[in-house]
N, C-alpha and C positions, 0 to 999 in steps of 0.2 A: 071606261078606261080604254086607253087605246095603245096598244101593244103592237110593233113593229121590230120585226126581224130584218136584218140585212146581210147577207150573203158574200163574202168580199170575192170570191174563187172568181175563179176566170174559164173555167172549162164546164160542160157538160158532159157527164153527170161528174158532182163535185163532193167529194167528201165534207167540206165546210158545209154545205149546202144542207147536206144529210145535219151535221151536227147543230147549226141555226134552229131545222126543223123537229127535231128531239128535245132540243130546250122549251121550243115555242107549245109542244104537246105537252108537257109536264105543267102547264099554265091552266088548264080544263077548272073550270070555275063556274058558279051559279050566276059569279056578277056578269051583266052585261058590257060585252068590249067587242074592238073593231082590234082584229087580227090580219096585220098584211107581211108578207115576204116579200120582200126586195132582194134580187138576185142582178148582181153586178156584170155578171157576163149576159144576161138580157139588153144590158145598157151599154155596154161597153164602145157600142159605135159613137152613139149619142154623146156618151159623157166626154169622146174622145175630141168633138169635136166640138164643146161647149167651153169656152177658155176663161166666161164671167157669168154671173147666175142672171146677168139680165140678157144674156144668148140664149138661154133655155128654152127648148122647146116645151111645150104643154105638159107632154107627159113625165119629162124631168123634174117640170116644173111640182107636177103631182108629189111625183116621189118627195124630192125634196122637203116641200110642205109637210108631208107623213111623217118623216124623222125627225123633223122640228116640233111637231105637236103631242109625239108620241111619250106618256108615261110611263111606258118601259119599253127600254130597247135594249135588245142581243144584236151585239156584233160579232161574227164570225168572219178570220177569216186564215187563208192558208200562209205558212210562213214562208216567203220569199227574201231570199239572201238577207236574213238575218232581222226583218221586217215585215210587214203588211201589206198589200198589194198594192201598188200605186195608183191604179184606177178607184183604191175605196178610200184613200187618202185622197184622190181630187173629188170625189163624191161629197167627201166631208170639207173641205176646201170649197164646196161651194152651197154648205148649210150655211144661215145665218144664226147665229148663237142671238137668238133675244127673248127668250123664255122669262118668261114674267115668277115661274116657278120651278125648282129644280125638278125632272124628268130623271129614272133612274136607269141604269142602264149593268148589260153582262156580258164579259167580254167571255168570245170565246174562239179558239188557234186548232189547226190544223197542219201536224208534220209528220213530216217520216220516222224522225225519233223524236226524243228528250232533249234533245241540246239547245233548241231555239225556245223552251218553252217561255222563258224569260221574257223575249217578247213583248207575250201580255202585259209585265209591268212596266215593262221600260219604253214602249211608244203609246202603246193603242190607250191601254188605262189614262195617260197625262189627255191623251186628246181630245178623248170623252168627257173627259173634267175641264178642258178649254172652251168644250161646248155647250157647258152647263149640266150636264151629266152626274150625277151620284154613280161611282161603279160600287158595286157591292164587292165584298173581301174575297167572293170565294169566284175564279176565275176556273172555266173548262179550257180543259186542252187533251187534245186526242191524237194519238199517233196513228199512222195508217191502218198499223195491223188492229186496233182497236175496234175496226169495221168486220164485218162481212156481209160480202154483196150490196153493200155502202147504208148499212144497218150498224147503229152503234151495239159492239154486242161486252164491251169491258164494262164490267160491272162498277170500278172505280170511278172510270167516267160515269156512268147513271149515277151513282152517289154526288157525283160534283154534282153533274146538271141542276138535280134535286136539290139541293142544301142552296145554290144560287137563286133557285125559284124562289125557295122560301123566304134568303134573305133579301132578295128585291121586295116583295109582298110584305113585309115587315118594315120597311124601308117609306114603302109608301101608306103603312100603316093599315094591315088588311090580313085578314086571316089568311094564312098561305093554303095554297089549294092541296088536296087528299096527298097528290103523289111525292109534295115537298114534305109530309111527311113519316113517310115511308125511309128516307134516311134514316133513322135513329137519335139518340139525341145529339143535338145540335150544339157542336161546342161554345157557340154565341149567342146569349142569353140574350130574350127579348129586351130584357133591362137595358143594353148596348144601345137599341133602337132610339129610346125615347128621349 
């Protein structure tokens, strides 16, 4: 299975970054998979100056390839004027949507408050599903203060995180791993699943 994270922030060190990597640990499983992170301010020169996917240089070209082939992907990323970063929107702007089978995917937002949390449904979920993407129901989203020392430490977000693990892993038809759950029970019954 191959599980890829994507990163949308733009600074180091990035609160998004933190919250990608706390979903992508709650994933810990017997089965064998290729776990990568993709961090958008690593790229940001590259992608700035790649304007069609046949510019791409090699190593874009990598990435790119990884989120195209990957069976589950978490997108994280910080909310910027009422949206998604615009460099993780050209990033997606130059996948190719041609998956032979749908790939599932969890979205998850980084802000200063509650106001933007919306977001999540209202851009990034549609575009994930333009891309061939399943998102699962249950979306993270973390406000600043939710961190310490850029450690997720609100316990409601770990319940989200968890509860989205499980329901991707369900999704793709797989026992969800030990820490999905550790949630308690789950108000979406596997019967939803099949």
């Amino acid at each position: 299975m191959n599980i890829v994270g994507v990163s949308g922030g733009l600074t180091t060190p990035s609160r998004t970054k933190a919250l990608v990597e706390f979903v992508l640990k709650q994933m810990v499983t017997a089965l064998p998979h290729a776990l990568d992170l993709i961090d958008v301010a690593e790229l940001a020169l590259e992608l700035g100056f790649t304007l069609a996917r046949q510019d791409a240089l090699p190593e874009l070209e990598t990435v790119l390839k990884k989120i195209e082939t990957a069976d589950l992907l978490v997108v994280g990323t910080p909310i910027c004027n009422g949206s998604y970063t615009g460099l993780l929107k050209h990033l997606f702007d130059l996948v190719t949507p041609s998956r032979s089978e749908q790939g599932v995917a969890i979205i998850a937002a980084t802000d200063r408050g509650d106001c933007n949390s919306l977001v999540l449904e209202h851009s990034l979920r549609p575009l994930l599903s333009l891309l061939g993407y399943c998102t699962v129901p249950t979306a993270v989203f973390a406000r600043d203060d939710d961190f310490v020392d850029l450690h997720l430490a609100q316990e409601a977000v770990i319940i989200r995180a968890r509860r989205a693990v499980g329901e991707a892993f369900r999704v793709l038809g797989l026992d969800p791993p030990f820490t999905a759950l550790l949630v308690g029970p789950n108000p979406l019954r596997a019967t939803h699943w099949t």
